[in-house]
C-alpha positions in Angstrom: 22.0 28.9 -56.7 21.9 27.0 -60.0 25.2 25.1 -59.0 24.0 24.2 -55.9 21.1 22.8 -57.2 22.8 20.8 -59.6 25.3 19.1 -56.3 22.7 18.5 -54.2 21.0 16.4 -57.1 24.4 14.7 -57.7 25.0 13.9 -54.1 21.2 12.2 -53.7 21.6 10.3 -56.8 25.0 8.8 -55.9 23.5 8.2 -52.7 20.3 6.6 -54.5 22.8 4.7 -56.5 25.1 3.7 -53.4 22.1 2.3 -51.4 21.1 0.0 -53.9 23.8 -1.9 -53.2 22.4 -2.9 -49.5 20.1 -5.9 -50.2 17.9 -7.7 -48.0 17.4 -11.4 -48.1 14.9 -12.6 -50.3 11.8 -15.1 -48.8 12.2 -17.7 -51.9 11.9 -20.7 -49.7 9.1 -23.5 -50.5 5.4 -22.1 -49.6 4.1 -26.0 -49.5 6.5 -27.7 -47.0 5.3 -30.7 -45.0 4.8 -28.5 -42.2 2.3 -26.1 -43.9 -0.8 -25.6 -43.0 -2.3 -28.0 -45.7 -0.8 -30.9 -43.3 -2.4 -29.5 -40.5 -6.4 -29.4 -41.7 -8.7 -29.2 -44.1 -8.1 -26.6 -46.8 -10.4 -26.8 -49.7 -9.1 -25.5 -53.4 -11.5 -22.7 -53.1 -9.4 -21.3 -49.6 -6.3 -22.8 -51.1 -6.5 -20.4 -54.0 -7.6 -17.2 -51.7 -4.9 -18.1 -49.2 -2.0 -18.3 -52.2 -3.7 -15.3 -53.7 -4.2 -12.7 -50.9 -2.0 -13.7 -47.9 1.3 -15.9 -49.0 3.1 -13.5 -50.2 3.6 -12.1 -46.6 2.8 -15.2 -44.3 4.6 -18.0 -46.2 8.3 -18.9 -46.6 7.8 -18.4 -50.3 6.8 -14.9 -52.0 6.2 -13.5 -55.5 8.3 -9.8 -55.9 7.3 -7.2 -58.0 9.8 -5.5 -60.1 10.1 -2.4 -57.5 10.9 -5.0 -55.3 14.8 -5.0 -56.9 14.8 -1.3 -56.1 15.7 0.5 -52.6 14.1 1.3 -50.3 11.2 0.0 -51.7 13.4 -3.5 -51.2 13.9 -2.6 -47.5 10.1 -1.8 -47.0 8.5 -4.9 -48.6 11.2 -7.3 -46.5 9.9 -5.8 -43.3 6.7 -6.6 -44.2 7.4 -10.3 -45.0 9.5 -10.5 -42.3 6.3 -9.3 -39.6 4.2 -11.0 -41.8 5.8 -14.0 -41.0 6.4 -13.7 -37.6 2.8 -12.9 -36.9 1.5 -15.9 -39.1 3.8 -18.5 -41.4 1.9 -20.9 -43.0 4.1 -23.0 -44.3 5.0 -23.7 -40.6 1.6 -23.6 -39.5 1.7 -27.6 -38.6 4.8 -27.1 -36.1 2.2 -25.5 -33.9 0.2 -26.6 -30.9 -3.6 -27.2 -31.7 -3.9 -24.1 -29.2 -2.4 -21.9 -31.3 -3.3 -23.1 -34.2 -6.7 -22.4 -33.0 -5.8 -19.2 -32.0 -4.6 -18.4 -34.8 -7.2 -19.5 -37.3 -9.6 -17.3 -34.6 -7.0 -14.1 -35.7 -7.7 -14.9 -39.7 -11.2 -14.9 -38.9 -11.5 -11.9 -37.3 -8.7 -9.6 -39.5 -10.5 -10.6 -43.1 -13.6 -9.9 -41.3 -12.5 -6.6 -40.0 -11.0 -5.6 -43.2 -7.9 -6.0 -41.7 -6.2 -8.2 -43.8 -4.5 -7.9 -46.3 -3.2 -4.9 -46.0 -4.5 -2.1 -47.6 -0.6 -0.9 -48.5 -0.8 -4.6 -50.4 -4.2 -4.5 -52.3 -3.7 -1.6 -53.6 -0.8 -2.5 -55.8 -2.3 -6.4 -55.9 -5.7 -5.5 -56.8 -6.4 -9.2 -57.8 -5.5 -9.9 -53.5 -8.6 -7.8 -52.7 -11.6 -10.1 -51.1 -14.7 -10.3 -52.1 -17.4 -10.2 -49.5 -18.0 -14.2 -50.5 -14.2 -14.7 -50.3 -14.3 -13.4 -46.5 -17.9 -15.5 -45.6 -15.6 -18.4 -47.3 -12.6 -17.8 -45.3 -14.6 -17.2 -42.1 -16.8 -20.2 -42.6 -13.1 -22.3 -43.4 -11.4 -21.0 -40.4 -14.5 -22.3 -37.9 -14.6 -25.3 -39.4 -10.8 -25.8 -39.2 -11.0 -25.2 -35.9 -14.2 -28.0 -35.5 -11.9 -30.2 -37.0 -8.9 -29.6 -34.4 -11.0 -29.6 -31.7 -12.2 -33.0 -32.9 -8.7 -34.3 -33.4 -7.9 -33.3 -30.0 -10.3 -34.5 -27.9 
């Protein structure tokens, strides 16, 4: 029973060791681009540094790993998350969309922070400094309506 024991641990660590191996692609792009959403509208410092805080990591072309994040599957896990992240909502390509969406989508970051939402809870609670305040979500909320004030001014 003992040896068995012992070659079931040898076979998952050579597989632990084998899988590390299998990298995904890292997001180390540039977060500010001339097509983020900075380009797009208003963003004061005080969003600026809640945005880069709490939500680039995941919805920019540009994130900050942790040290797990050299380590699978932990690896695998956080590139999906950047990867839906992204998909969902890219900021650094926020200015490529139509006012609509943009709209839309400033709506959408209104309502998730709101809602508790966003970030992630699977996030904040190894980032505890990405966690918002309930100031930080009035802030947001009362940046996003304005935002989209602004577009529907630009576009009228």
């Amino acid at each position: 029973m003992k040896r068995k024991l012992k070659r079931i641990f040898l076979v998952l660590l050579i597989a632990f060791a084998l899988i590390q191996f299998i990298r995904p692609a890292k997001n180390l792009g540039n977060a500010e681009a001339t097509t983020d959403i900075f380009h797009a509208v208003m963003v004061p410092d005080s969003v600026k540094g809640i945005l880069k805080m709490s939500c680039y990591d995941c919805h920019s072309n540009s994130t900050r790993y942790p040290w797990y994040a050299e380590v699978a599957p932990a690896s695998w896990l956080l590139a999906s998350h950047v990867k839906n992240g992204k998909k969902e909502l890219n900021f650094t390509e926020f200015s490529q969309l139509s006012p609509r969406r943009m709209k839309s989508k400033l709506k959408s970051i209104a309502e998730q922070v709101q809602k508790g939402e966003m970030p992630l809870k699977s996030y904040t609670l190894i980032h505890k400094n990405a966690v918002l305040t309930e100031a930080q979500v009035r802030t947001i909320k009362a940046w996003a309506d304005a935002a989209t004030q602004e577009l529907n001014a630009k576009n009228q």
